[in-house]
Structure formats: structure tokens, C-alpha cells
C-alpha positions in Angstrom: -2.7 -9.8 -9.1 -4.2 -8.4 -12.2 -7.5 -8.7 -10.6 -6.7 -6.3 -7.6 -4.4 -4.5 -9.6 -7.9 -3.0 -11.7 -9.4 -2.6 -8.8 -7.1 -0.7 -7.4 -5.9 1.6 -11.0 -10.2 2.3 -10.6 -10.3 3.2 -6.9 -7.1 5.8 -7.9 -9.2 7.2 -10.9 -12.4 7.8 -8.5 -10.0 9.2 -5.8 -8.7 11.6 -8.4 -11.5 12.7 -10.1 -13.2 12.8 -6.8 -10.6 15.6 -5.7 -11.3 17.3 -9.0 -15.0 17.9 -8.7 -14.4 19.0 -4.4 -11.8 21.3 -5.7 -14.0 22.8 -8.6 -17.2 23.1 -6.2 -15.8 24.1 -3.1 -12.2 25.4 -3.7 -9.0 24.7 -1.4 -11.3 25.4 1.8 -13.0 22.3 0.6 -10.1 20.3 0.0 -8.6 21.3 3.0 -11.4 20.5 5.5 -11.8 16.8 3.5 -8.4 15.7 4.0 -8.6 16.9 8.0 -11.9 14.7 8.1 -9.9 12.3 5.9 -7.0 12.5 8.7 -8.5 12.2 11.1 -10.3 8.8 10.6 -7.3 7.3 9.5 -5.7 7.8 12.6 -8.3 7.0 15.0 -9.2 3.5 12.5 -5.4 3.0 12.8 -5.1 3.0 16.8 -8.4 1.6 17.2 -8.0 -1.1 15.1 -4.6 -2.5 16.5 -3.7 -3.8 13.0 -6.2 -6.5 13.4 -7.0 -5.8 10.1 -4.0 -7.1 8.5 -3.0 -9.8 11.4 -6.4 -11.2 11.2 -5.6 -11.8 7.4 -2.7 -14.4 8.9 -4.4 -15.7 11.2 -7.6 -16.6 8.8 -5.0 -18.0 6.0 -3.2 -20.2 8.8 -6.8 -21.8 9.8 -9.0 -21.7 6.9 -8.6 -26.4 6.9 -9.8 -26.3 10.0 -13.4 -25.4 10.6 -13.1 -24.8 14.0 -10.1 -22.8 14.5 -11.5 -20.9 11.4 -15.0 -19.9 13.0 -13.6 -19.1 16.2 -10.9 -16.6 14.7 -13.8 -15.2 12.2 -16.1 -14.6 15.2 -13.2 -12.6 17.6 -12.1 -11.0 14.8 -15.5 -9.5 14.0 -16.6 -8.7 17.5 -13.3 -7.1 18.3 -13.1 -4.8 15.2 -17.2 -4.2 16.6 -16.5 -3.4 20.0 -13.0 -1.7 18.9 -14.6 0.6 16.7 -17.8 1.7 19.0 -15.0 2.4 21.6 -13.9 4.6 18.9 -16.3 6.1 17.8 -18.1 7.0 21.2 -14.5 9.2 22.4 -14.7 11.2 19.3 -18.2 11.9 19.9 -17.7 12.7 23.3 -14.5 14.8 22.1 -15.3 16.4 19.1 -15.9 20.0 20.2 -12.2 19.7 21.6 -10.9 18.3 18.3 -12.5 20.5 16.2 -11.2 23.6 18.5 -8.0 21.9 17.7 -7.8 20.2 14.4 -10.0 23.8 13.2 -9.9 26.3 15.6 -12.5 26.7 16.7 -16.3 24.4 17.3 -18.0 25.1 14.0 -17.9 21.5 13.1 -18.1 19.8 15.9 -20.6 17.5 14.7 -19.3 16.9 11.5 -16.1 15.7 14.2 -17.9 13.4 15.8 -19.4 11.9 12.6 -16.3 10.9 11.7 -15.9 9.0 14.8 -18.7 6.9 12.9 -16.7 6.7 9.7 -14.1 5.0 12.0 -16.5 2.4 13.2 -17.8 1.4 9.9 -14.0 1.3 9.0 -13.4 -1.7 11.2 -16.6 -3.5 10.7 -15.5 -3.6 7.4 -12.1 -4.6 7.9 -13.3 -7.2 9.1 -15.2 -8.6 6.4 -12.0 -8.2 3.4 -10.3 -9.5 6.1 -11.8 -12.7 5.9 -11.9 -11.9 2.2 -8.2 -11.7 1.5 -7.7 -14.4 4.2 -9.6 -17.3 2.5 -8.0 -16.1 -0.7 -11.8 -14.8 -2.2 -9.4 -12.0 -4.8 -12.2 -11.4 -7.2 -14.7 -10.6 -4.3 -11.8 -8.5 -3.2 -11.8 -6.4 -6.2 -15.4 -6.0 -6.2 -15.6 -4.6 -2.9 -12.9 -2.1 -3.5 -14.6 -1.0 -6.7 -18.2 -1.0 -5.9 -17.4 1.1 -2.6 -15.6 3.7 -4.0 -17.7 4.3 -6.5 -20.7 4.3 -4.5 -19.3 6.1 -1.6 -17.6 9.1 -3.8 -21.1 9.3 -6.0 -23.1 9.8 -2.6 -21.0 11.8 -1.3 -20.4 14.3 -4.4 -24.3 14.6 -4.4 -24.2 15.8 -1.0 -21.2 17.9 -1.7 -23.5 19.4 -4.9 -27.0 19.5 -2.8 -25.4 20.7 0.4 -21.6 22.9 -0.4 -19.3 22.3 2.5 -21.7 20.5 4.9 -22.3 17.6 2.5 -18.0 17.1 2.3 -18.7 14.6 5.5 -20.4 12.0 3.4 -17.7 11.9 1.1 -15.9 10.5 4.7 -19.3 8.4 5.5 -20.2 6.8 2.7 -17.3 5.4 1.2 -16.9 2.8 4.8 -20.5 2.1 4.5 -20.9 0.9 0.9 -17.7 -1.4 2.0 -19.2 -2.7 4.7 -22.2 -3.4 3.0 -21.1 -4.8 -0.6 -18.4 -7.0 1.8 -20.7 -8.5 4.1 -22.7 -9.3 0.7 -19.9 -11.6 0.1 -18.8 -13.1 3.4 -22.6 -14.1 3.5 -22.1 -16.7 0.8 -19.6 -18.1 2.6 -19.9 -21.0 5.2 -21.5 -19.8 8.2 -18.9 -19.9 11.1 -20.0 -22.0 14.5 -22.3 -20.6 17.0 -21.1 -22.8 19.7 -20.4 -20.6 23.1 -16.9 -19.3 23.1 -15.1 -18.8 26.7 -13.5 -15.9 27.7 -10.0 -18.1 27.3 -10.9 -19.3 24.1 -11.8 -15.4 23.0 -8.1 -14.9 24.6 -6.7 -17.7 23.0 -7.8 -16.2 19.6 -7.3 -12.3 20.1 -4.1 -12.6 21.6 -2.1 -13.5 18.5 -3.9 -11.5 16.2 -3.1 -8.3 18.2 0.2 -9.0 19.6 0.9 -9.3 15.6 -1.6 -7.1 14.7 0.2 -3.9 17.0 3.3 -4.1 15.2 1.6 -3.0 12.3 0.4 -0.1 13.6 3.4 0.9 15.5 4.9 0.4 11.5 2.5 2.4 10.2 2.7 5.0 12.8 6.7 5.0 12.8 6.2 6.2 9.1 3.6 8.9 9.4 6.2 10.5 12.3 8.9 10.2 10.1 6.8 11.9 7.3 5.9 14.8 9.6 9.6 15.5 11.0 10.5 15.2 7.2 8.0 18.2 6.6 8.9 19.7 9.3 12.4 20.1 8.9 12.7 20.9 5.6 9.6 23.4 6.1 12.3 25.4 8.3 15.6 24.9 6.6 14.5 25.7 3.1 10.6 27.0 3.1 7.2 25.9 2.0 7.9 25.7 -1.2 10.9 23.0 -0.9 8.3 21.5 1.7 5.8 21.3 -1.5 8.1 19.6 -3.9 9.1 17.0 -1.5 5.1 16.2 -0.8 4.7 16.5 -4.7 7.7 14.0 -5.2 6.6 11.5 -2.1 2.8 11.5 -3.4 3.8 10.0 -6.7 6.3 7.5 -5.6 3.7 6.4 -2.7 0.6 6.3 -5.7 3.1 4.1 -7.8 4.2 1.8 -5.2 0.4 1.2 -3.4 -0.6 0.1 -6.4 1.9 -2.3 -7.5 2.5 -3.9 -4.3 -1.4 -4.2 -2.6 -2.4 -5.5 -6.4 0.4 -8.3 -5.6 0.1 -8.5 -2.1 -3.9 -9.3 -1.4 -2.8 -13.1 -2.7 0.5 -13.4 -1.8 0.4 -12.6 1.9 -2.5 -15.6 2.4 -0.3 -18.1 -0.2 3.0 -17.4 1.9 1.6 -17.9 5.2 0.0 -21.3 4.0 3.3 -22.7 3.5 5.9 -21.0 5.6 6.3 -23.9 7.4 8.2 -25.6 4.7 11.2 -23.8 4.0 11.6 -25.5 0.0 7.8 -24.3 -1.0 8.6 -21.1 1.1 11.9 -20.4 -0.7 10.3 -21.2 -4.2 7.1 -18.5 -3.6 9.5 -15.5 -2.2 11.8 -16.0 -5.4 8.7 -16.3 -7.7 7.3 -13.1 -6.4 10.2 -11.3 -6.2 10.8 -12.3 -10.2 7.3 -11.0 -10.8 7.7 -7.7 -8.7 10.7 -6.8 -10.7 9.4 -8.4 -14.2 5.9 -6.2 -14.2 6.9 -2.6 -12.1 11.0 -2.8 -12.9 9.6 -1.7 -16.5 7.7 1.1 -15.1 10.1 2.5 -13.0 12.7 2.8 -15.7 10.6 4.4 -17.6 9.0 7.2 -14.6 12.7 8.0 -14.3 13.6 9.3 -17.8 10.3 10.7 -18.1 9.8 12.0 -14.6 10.1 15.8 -15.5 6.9 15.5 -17.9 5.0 13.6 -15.8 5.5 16.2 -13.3 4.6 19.0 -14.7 1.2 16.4 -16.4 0.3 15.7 -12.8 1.6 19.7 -11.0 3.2 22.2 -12.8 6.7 22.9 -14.5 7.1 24.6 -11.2 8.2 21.5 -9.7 11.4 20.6 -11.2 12.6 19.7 -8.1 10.0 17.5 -7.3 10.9 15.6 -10.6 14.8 15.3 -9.5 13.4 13.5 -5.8 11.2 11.2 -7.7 14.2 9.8 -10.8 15.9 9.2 -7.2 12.9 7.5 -5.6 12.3 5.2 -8.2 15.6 4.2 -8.3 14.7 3.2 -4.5 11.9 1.8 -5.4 14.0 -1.3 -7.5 15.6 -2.1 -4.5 12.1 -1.9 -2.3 10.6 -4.6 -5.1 13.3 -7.1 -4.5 13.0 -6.8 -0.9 9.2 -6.3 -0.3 9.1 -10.2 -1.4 11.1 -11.4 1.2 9.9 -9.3 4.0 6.8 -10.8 3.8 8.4 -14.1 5.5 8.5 -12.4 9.0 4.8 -11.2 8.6 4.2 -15.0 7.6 6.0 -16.2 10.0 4.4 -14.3 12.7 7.6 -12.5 13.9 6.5 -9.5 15.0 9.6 -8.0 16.5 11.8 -8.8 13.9 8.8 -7.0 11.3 8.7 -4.1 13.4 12.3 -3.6 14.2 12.6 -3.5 10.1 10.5 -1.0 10.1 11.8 1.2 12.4 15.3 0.5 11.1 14.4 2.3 7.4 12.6 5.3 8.8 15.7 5.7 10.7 17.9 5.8 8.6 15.8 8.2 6.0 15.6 10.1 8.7 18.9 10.8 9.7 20.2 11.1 6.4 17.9 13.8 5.5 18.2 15.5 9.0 22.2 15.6 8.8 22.5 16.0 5.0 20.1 18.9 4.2 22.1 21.3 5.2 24.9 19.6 2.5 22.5 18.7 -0.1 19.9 21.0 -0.2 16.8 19.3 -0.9 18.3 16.1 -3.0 19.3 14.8 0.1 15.1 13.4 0.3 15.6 11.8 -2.8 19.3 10.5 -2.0 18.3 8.9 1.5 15.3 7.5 0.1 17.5 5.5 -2.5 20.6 4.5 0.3 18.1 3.3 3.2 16.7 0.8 0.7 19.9 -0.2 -0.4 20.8 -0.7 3.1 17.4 -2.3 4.5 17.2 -4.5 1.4 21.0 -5.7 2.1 19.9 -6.4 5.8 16.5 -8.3 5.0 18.3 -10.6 2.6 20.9 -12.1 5.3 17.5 -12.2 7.9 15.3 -14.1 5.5 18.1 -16.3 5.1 19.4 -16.7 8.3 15.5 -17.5 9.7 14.1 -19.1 6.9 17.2 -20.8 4.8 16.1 -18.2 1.9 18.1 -18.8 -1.8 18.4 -16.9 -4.6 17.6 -18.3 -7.9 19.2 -17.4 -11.0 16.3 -15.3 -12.4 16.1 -13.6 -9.0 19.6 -12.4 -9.3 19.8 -11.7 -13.0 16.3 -9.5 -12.2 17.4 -7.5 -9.4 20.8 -6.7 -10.7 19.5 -5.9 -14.4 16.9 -3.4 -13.2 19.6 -2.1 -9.9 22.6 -1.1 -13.0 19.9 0.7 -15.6 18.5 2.2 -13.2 21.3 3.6 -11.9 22.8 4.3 -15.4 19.1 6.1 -16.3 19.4 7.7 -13.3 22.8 9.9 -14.1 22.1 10.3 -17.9 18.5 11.8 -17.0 20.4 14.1 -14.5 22.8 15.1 -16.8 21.1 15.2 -20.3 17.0 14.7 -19.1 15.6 14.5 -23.2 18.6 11.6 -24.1 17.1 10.1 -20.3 13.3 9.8 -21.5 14.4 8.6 -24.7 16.5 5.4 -23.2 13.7 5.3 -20.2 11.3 4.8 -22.8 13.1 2.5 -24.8 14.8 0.4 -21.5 11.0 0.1 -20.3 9.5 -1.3 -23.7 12.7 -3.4 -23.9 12.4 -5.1 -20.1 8.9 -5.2 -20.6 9.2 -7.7 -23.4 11.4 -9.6 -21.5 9.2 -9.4 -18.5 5.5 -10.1 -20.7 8.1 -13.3 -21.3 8.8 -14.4 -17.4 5.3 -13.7 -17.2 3.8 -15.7 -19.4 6.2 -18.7 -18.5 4.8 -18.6 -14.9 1.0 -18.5 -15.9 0.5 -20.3 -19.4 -1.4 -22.2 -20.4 -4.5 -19.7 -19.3 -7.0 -18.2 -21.7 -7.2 -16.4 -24.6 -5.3 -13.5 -24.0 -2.2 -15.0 -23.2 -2.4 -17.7 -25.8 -2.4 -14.6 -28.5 0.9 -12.8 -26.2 2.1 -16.0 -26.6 2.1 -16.3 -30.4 3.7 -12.9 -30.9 7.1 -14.6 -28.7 6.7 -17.6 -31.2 6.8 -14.6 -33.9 10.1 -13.3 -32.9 11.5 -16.6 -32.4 11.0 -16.7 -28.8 8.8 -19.2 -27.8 7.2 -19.6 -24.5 7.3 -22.7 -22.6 6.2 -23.8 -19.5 8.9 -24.0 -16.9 11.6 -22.5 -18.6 
């Protein structure tokens, strides 16, 4: 966790500072044209992978004791994402004077277009590599990849954008998939090479089946949430104007930062772990409550914290202009407590390969944001964002818990419950005296996050000692307060 967490805090840094340098070189022009390129390739990677990316992670975990299972999934997976991502890239070359006359108006970069379409294959070829990655539970290869290609690819591609001006902006889309591609395949070289035995076309079947029957739902997830996004945008672009349409994506862009981060740095080992043992509903049961506890024990204190002091750090990261932007995130965060204690648990249908039920979850929380913002804005005014955003978790949290337990005999454990309700009631308490009196609301945000941070460096520390240096000296500042740390309690 820690170890993808870094990697992850570095890629944001690069990613921002990246921004920074595009903006001061080329201006909003710039920045505009990067993110259609950006777009653009995350849509085409999205449909043309068919989520093989992330189902191919499952499907690695569930075979990686048996050799042969193993190599066959490793060799479909790689010369689907292959062929998957030529297919690609060939219909955007053969399209790209039509999508630049429509994603630009008019044909003036075409070929920068259809280079994309070669960003998009790289994409794949190098999902499939931290694929296998994350799938044999390789975490500090992991990191490295996601460090060493973002730093490459955004120091390539600035040189271009400083040698070239606008026509260099689509290495900054080029080079980034590359260096992945390349620093991964570094790693999955050391790794046992997989059987070159022929493969029949049922065998092929037999292993690309699953991982896209699977591996669809994730893009239809995915894609369920970017249509929910734009209807968002859209609507409150014509009730209330551009500038209400501004705080909302000012508001959404934080939470979204925040919650990446936290829950990829957690996920990249978990997902593997929990599809090992799903099978046995007692080790199963133990892992979801164990990750839950560390969800809420290492963000809950962050949250409370961005909620008292969201007003500052929106106007650090925008402008005091955005004060309503602040107001949508203190009630986003507040969803985000009940998205931690849930995110755990829905993990066990991914596991589990239960696609439907996965997919139907999905659809069921853009729903009902949806609906609650399109009925209640003309009520609310803009809050409504942040106050749907806070009830459909409530909801789809309240609906995962009786599934998980239903399907997989799930059961809370004491620390579970005593987590999630602790962090539900402050943050609900922050929430109104921040709204009410904001400077008394950063002051007990502050205080409520150093406070459950103690007690969470505590859980922590439980869960993971005896292990090195750094924790052995944590650990002696507990015994200081009269609080020692021991294993198991």
C-alpha cells in the first residue's frame, strides 16, 4: 500500500506540474487541445481494451500455482490486448480527418488524431504487462513502472512541447504509454517465461472468454460513470450557467484526486490477495474487515480534516472564487466515509467473478446521483451535487453490506463497526459546524484528523509490526504515552 501509494502521490505531482509548464508555454489553447488528445485515447483504450486490463488481473491471481493455466492466460491476455489495440489504432488512423473535423472543427490535426490511435495501442500492450504485474502480486515493480513512466514520458514530451510549441503537445500523449510499456516489459522479462506449447483456438476461447465476459463489465462501469458525468455537466450547465458548471468540476476534480489515490495505493494488492482466497468464506471475511479497518484508519483522518479545511484548500488549488466548490467538496468527503467502508467489500463480487451483480452496483449509484441532482437542482440550487453524492453512498453502501453478506456470509468485526460509525458521526458533526461557523470547522477538522490519526498510526501498526525500523521507532512513541502496541490486539 505505501509502496503504490508513493508511486502514485509522484505520478500526481508530475501530472500537475506537467499541466503547469503546458499552461505557461502554450496557454489554455494548449491545455485545451492536450486534454481532447488526452480524451480521446482514454476512450478508444477503454472500448478497445474490454476491461481486460483489470479482469486479466483476476484471472492471473486465480492461476498463478498452476503453471499451465498461468502461461496460457498470460499469452491470450497479451495477444488480445496486441491485436485489440492494432484494431484500434488502425480505425483512428483511418478516421482521424473525421475526428478531428469533429473533436476540432476542422482537419488541422488530423495526424496528430491518428497518432493517438497509436497512444491507444501502446496503452494495451502495456496493460498487459502491470497486468501480470499486479496479478502475481510483483507491488514494488508496480511502483516502478508507474514512476519511471511518468516521469520519462512527461520529460519527453515537455521537450517536444519546448522544441516544437503546439505540435510537440502529442508526445506528451505518446510517450508516457511507451516508457510503460517499455520499463514493464523490463520487469515481466525476469519473470518465468510462460509455455510456448501451441494453443487451440478452444483453448484461446477457453481463456479469453472469462476474462472479457468479466472484463466488459468494467467498461460498461466505467462508461456508465463518464455518461453520468456529462448529463451532470450538462444539466447544471443549462439550469444555473458555466460558472456553477465550473465549481462542480472544481469540486468533483478534488474529491476524484483524493479518492484515486487512496484506493488504487490499497487496491493494486488487495484485489490479487482477495481473489486468492474467496473461496473460503472465514479467510475471505477476515481480509474484507481488515481492509475496510485500514481504509477508514489511514484516509478517515484525511477526510475529516479536507472537510474543515476545505475552503482553504480551495482557494490553494483555484481561487476564492470558488466557494461553492468548497461547500460540494465538505459534502463529498462526507461521501467519501461511507465509499471507504464499502469499497472493501465490493471488491468480493469482482473476486468472485460476479459480473452482473458488479455492474448492476454500478449502475445502481450513478442512478441515483443522477436523479437526485436532476429532480433536486431546481430545489437546491447547486448543493444538491454535493447532497446526492453523500445519500447515494449512504444508500449503495447500505445495499452492498446485505449482498456481501447474503453471497459471501460477510461479518462485521468489532473494529469494523466502531471505525465506520466513528468516522460516519464526526463527519457528519464537522460537516454542519463547518457549514455554519467554517474557522471553528478547520479548527476541530484539524484537531479530529490529528486525533484519529493517532488512533489509526495505532490499528496500523498492530496489523504490521514487528517490521523495520520505522515502525519500531512509531512504536516506541505509543509505549510513551502509555499505549503500547501489540501484536494482535
Amino acid at each position: 500500500m505505501v509502496i503504490i501509494g508513493s508511486a502514485q502521490a509522484v505520478r500526481i505531482v508530475i501530472t500537475v506540474l506537467r499541466a503547469k509548464l503546458v499552461a505557461i508555454l502554450l496557454g489554455p489553447a494548449g491545455i485545451g487541445l492536450l486534454s481532447v488528445f488526452n480524451n480521446l485515447r482514454e476512450m478508444a483504450s477503454m472500448g478497445a481494451g474490454l476491461g481486460l486490463g483489470m479482469s486479466g488481473v483476476r484471472e492471473i491471481s486465480s492461476a498463478k500455482d498452476e503453471e499451465a493455466v498461468l502461461s496460457r492466460v498470460r499469452r491470450v491476455l497479451f495477444g488480445a490486448l496486441l491485436l485489440q489495440g492494432a484494431a484500434a489504432m488502425s480505425l483512428i488512423w483511418l478516421a482521424r480527418e473525421a475526428l478531428s473535423r469533429w473533436l476540432l472543427g476542422s482537419i488541422d490535426h488530423s495526424m496528430e488524431v491518428g497518432l493517438v490511435g497509436v497512444a491507444v495501442f501502446l496503452f494495451l500492450v502495456a496493460g498487459s504487462q502491470t497486468a501480470l504485474l499486479q496479478g502475481l502480486r510483483r507491488i514494488a515493480d508496480l511502483g516502478r513502472v508507474t514512476i519511471y513512466s511518468t516521469a520519462v514520458g512527461s520529460a519527453g514530451g515537455l521537450v517536444a512541447v519546448w522544441i516544437y510549441g503546439q505540435a510537440g503537445l502529442i508526445w506528451l500523449v505518446l510517450l508516457p504509454p511507451a516508457a510503460s510499456a517499455l520499463v514493464a516489459w523490463r520487469y515481466t522479462s525476469r519473470l518465468p517465461r510462460p509455455s510456448t506449447s501451441p494453443m487451440t483456438p478452444r483453448k484461446i476461447w477457453q481463456a479469453w472468454r472469462p476474462m472479457v465476459k468479466l472484463g466488459v463489465v468494467f467498461m460498461l462501469g466505467a462508461l456508465a460513470t463518464t455518461v453520468t458525468l456529462l448529463l451532470v455537466r450538462a444539466r447544471i450547465t443549462q439550469d444555473l450557467g458555466l460558472d456553477a458548471a465550473g465549481q462542480f468540476a472544481a469540486a468533483w476534480s478534488v474529491t476524484m484526486i483524493y479518492a484515486s489515490f487512496l484506493l488504487q495505493a490499497m487496491g493494486a494488492d488487495y484485489f490479487p490477495r482477495l481473489t486468492e482466497v474467496i473461496g473460503d468464506r472465514d479467510a475471505a471475511n477476515a481480509l474484507m474487515n481488515d481492509q475496510m479497518q485500514l481504509a477508514l484508519a489511514l484516509g478517515g483522518p484525511l477526510l475529516l480534516v479536507m472537510i474543515g479545511c476545505a475552503p482553504w484548500l480551495i482557494w490553494l488549488l483555484y481561487s476564492a472564487e470558488f466557494d461553492q466548490a468548497a461547500m460540494l467538496l465538505q459534502w463529498q468527503m462526507v461521501g467519501n466515509v461511507f465509499k471507504l467502508a464499502s469499497w472493501a467489500l465490493g471488491f468480493a463480487f469482482v473476486a468472485a467473478a460476479r459480473s452482473g451483480i458488479f455492474l448492476i452496483r454500478q449502475l445502481m449509484f450513478n442512478a441515483l446521483f443522477l436523479s437526485m441532482i436532476w429532480f433536486g437542482l431546481p430545489v437546491l440550487g447547486l448543493e444538491v451535487a454535493g447532497v446526492a453524492f453523500l445519500l447515494a453512498y449512504v444508500i449503495h453502501f447500505a445495499v452492498v453490506t446485505v449482498l456481501v453478506r447474503r453471497l459471501h456470509g460477510f461479518r462485521w468485526e468489532g473494529l469494523s463497526l466502531q471505525l465506520a460509525g466513528a468516522h460516519a458521526m464526526l463527519a457528519l458533526g464537522l460537516l454542519a459546524l463547518s457549514l455554519t461557523l467554517p474557522l471553528a470547522g478547520a479548527a476541530a477538522g484539524v484537531v479530529l484528523g490529528l486525533v484519529t490519526a493517532f488512533v489509526g498510526g495505532h490499528i496500523l501498526l498492530t496489523k504490521i509490526r514487528p517490521h523495520g525500523r520505522l515502525v519500531s521507532r512509531m512504536a516506541r512513541i505509543y509505549e510513551f504515552v502509555g499505549w503500547p502496541v501489540k501484536e494482535g490486539s
